[in-house]
C-alpha positions as CSV (number, residue, x, y, z in Angstrom):
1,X,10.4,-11.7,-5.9
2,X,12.4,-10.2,-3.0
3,X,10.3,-9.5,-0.4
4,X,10.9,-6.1,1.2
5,X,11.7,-5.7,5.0
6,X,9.7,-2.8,6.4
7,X,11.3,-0.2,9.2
8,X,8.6,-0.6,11.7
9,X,8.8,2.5,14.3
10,X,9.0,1.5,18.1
11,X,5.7,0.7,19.3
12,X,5.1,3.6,22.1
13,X,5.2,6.3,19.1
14,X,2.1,8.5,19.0
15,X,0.2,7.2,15.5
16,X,1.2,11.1,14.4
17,X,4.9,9.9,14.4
18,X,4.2,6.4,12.8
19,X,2.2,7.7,10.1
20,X,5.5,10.2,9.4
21,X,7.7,7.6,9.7
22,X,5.5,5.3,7.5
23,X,5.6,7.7,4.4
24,X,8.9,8.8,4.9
25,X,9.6,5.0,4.6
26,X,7.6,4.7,1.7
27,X,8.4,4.9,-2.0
28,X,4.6,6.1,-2.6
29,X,1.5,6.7,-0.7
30,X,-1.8,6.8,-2.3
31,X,-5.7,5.7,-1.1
32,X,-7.7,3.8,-4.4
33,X,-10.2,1.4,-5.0
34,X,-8.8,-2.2,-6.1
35,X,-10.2,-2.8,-9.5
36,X,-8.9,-6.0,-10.5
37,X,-6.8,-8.8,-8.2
38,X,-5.0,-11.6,-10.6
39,X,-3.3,-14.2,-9.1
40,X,0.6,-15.2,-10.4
41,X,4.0,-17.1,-9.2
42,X,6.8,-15.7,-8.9
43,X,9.9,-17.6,-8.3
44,X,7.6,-20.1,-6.7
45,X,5.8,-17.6,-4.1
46,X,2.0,-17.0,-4.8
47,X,1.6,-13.5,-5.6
48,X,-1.6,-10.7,-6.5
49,X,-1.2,-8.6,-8.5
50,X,-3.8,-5.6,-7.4
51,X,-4.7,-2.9,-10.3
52,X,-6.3,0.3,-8.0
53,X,-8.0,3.0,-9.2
54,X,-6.1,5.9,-7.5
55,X,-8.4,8.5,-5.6
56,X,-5.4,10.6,-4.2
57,X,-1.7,10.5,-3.7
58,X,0.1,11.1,-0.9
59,X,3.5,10.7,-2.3
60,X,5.0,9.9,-6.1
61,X,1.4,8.3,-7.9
62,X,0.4,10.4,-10.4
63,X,-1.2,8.1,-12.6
64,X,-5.0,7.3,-12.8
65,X,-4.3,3.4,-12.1
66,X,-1.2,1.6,-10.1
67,X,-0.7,-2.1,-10.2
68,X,0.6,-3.2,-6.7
69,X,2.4,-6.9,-6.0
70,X,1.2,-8.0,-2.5
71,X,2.2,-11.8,-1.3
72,X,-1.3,-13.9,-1.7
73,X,-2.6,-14.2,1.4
74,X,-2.6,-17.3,4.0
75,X,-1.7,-17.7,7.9
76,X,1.6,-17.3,8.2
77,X,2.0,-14.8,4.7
78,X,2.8,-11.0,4.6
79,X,0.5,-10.5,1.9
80,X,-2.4,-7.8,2.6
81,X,-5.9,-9.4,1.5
82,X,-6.8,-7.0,-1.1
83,X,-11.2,-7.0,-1.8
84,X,-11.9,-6.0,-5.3
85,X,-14.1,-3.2,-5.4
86,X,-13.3,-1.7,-1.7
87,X,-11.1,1.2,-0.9
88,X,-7.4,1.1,1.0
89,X,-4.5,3.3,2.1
90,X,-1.7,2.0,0.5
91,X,2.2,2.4,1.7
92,X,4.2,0.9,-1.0
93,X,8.3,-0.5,-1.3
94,X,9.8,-0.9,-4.5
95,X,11.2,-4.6,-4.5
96,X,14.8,-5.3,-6.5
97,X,12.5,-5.8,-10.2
98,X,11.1,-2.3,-9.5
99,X,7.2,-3.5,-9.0
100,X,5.4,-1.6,-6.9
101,X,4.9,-3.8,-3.2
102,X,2.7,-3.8,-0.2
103,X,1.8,-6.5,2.7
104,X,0.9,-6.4,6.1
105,X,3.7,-5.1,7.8
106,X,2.9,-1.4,6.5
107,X,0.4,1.0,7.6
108,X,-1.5,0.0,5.0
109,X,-5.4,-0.3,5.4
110,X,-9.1,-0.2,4.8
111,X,-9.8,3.6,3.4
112,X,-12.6,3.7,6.0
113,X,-10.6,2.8,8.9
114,X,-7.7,5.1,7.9
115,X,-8.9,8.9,9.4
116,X,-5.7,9.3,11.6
117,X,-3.4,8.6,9.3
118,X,-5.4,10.9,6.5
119,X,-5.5,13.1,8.8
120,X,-1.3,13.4,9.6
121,X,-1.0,13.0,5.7
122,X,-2.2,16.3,5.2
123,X,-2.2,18.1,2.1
124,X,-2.6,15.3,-1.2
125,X,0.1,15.7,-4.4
126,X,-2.7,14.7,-6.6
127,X,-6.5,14.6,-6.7
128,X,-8.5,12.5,-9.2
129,X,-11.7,14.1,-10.9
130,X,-13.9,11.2,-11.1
């Protein structure tokens, strides 16, 4: 898997301006609750592969589950340490194979911890009934 190199906006932007530049960035944006973590290798790099229940999108997710590809986590790794049964923000690439990608290197975050961004996010594409 090719990992994907992230456009990280100059630090002194207000958060108002990262958070554009983040989903503009993005291939999809959506908040969900990781469901399911399974571990794989690919081309010899540990992987997760994280199924989410979506809870909104933000930006092209309009499914009721996403499976996301994050590096496994370790010092020194990119991978974002996904918690089964917790709630994120996620800011996804699209690698070369056309799986869905996040890591550390996005905005993406704890749901809980994510207010300013939700808040510049605005208006969501699509709502899930629950």
């Amino acid at each position: 898997m090719t990992s994907k190199a992230y456009s990280t906006p100059p630090p002194e932007l207000s958060v108002s301006r990262k958070v554009k530049h983040e989903r503009s960035n993005s291939k999809a944006v959506f908040s969900g609750q990781a469901l399911e973590i399974v571990e794989r290798k690919a081309g010899g790099s540990p992987e997760n592969v994280v199924t989410f229940r979506v809870i909104e999108s933000w930006k092209r997710v309009r499914t009721k589950t996403v499976k996301i590809v994050t590096p496994r986590p370790k010092p020194a790794n990119c991978g974002y340490d996904f918690r089964v049964g917790e709630s994120y923000l996620v800011y996804v690439q699209i690698v070369g194979d056309g799986e869905l990608w996040t890591g550390i290197c996005s905005r993406t975050m704890e749901l809980a911890k994510a207010a300013e961004d939700l808040q510049v996010l605005g208006r969501v594409v699509l709502q899930q009934s629950h």
